[in-house]
C-alpha positions as CSV (number, residue, x, y, z in Angstrom):
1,X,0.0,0.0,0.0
2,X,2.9,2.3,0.5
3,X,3.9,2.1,-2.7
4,X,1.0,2.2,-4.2
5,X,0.5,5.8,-3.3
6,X,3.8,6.7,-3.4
7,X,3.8,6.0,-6.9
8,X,0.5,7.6,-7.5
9,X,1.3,10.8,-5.4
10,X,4.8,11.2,-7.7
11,X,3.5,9.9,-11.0
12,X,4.3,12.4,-13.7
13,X,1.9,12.2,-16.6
14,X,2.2,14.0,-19.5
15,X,-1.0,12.9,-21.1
16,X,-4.1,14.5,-19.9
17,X,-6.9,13.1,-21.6
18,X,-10.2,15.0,-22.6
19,X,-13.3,15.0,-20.2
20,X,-11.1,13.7,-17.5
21,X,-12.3,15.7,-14.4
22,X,-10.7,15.4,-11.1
23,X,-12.7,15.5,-7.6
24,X,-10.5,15.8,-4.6
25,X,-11.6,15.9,-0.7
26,X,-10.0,18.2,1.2
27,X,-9.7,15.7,4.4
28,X,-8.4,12.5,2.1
29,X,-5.8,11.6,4.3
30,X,-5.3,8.5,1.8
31,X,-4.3,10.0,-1.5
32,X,-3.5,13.9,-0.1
33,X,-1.3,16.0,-2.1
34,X,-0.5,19.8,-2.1
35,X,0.2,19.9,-5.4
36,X,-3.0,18.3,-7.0
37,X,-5.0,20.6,-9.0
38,X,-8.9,19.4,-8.8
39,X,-11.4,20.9,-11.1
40,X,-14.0,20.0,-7.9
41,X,-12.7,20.2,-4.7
42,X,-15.2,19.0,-1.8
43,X,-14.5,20.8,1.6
44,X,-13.9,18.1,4.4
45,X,-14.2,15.0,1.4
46,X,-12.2,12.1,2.7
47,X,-11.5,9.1,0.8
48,X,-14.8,7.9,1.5
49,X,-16.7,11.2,0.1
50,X,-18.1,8.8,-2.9
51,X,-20.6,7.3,0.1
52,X,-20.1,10.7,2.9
53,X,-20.7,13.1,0.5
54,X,-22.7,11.5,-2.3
55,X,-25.3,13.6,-3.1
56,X,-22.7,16.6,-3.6
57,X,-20.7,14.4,-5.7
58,X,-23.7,13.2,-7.6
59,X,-24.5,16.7,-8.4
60,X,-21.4,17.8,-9.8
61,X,-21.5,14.5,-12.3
62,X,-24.9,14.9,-13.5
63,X,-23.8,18.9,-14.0
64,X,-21.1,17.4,-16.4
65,X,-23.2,15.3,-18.0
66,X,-25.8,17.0,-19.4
């Protein structure tokens, strides 16, 4: 697990895709960085925001969608 996120935290990509959106928690204590640049950034998100914070998250989505 260590090095799992270390490797995620330094990965450098080059290749940003289209309609890729970022969501970032400002309380993931999991996969935190001070360098990550979220389009959405959900105030006291954890890594668990996808269930804590659903509904907010589910809003932004469907906003993307349409």
């Amino acid at each position: 697990m260590k090095w799992a996120i270390g490797s995620i935290l330094s990965w450098k990509n080059k290749t940003i895709p289209e309609k890729i959106y970022h969501i970032h928690g400002t309380n993931d204590k999991i996969l935190y960085s001070k360098i990550a640049k979220p389009d959405f950034v959900i105030e006291n998100g954890t890594h668990f925001m996808v269930y804590q914070n659903a509904e907010e998250i589910s809003g932004i989505i469907n906003k993307l969608l349409l």
